[in-house]
N, C-alpha and C positions, 0 to 999 in steps of 0.2 A: 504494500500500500504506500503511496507516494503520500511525501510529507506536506501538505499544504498550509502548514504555518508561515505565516507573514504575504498571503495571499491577498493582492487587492483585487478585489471581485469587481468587474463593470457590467454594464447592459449594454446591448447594440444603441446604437443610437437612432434604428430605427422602431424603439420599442416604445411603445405609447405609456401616458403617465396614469392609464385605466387600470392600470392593478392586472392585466392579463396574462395570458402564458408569454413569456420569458424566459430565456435563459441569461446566464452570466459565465463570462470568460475572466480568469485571469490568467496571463500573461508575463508575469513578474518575476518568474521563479526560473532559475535556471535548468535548461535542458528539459523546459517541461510547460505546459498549455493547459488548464482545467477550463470544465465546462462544469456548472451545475444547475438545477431547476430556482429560477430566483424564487418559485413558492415554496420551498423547503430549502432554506440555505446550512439548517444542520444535518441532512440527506446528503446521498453520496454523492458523488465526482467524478466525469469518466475526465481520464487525461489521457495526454499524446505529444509526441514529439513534436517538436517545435517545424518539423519539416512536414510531416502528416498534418498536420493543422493549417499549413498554407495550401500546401495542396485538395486539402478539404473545402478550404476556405474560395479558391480561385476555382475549384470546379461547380461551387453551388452560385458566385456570384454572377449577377445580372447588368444588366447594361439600362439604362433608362435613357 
């Protein structure tokens, strides 16, 4: 289990201020990317390398 101490957790910033499903990424920690459910922030955490998470990231993003 990866250590998530000193984790700064954000929201996307396309996430509305309604209280709805969300997630939260941080970022911060070296060699390492968590995700978790922003309506349970003492619930678990999937992580991922910092390489898998770009890659995750650039295949789901959109273009407007």
């Amino acid at each position: 289990m990866a250590d998530l101490t000193g984790a700064r957790w954000r929201k996307s910033t396309r996430s509305g201020s309604n209280g709805g499903e969300c997630i939260e990424v941080a970022d911060n920690l070296p060699g390492l990317v968590a995700v978790r459910d922003s309506k349970d922030p003492a619930g678990p955490a999937l992580t991922f390398t910092p390489t898998a998470w770009t890659t995750f990231v650039r295949a789901t993003r959109t273009t407007h």
